[in-house]
C-alpha positions, 0 to 999 in steps of 0.5 A, a space after each residue: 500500500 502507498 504512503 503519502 510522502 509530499 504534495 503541492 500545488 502552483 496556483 497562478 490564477 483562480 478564476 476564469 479571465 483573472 489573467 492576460 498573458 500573451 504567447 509572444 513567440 511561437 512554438 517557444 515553451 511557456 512556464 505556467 506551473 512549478 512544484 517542489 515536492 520533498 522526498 525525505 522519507 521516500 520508500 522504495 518505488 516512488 510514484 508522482 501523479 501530476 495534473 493541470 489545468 490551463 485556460 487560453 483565449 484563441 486567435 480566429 484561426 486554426 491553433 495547435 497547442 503543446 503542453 509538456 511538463 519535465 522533471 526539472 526547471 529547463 523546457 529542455 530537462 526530462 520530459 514526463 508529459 506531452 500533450 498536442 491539441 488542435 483547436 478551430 475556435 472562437 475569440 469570444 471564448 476561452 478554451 480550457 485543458 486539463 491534463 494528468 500524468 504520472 511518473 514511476 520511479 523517478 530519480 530522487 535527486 541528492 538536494 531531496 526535492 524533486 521539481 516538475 515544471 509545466 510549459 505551454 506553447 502556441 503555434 500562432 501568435 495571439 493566443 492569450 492565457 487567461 485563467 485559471 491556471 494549475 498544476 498540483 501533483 503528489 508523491 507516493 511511495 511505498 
């Protein structure tokens, strides 16, 4: 049976249109959510379950969106998550995508704390963030 050893929660934005954040630069990685999770008393097997949500006004236009989360600080560290949508919608209405993902047995870094960063990319300027905003995830082990 598993323990709880560690959960945390990146709260950028509570409520639906409390944000305006633009995607400046297309196809370039945007950090939305961070969290450090402490490993002291970490058994054998460690498991991470991740999840996120995140809201984003569209351009009239055909959109892709990316959403990865790595284990790390750095768009380019670990990946553990990546998710690609396409969207065909209004920009009277805000597009919401929620996400979960996991991690078996991730390596239990030296320092005890164990990071995961959630990104979100644009292939068309214009898209704005606009909330809410989340990423959480928990640490098991047993």
């Amino acid at each position: 049976m598993g323990r709880l050893i560690d959960g945390r929660t990146s709260q950028n934005a509570s409520y639906g249109n409390s944000i305006s954040i633009p995607i400046l630069v297309v196809n370039t990685p945007q950090l939305f959510g961070q969290i450090g999770l402490n490993t002291a008393g970490v058994g054998d097997t460690p498991r991470v379950q991740l999840k996120g949500t995140i809201a984003l006004q569209l351009p009239l236009d055909l959109l892709g969106i990316t959403i990865s989360v790595v284990r790390g600080t750095e768009a380019t560290d670990p990946l553990v998550f990546s998710m690609n949508s396409t969207f065909e919608l209004s920009i009277l209405s805000a597009q919401i995508l929620t996400f979960s993902a996991n991690d078996y047995n991730p390596p239990i870094p030296d320092d005890g704390l164990l990071v995961y960063t959630a990104f979100v990319s644009s292939d068309l300027l214009g898209t704005i963030r606009v909330g809410p905003e989340n990423f959480d995830g928990i640490l098991i082990s047993e």
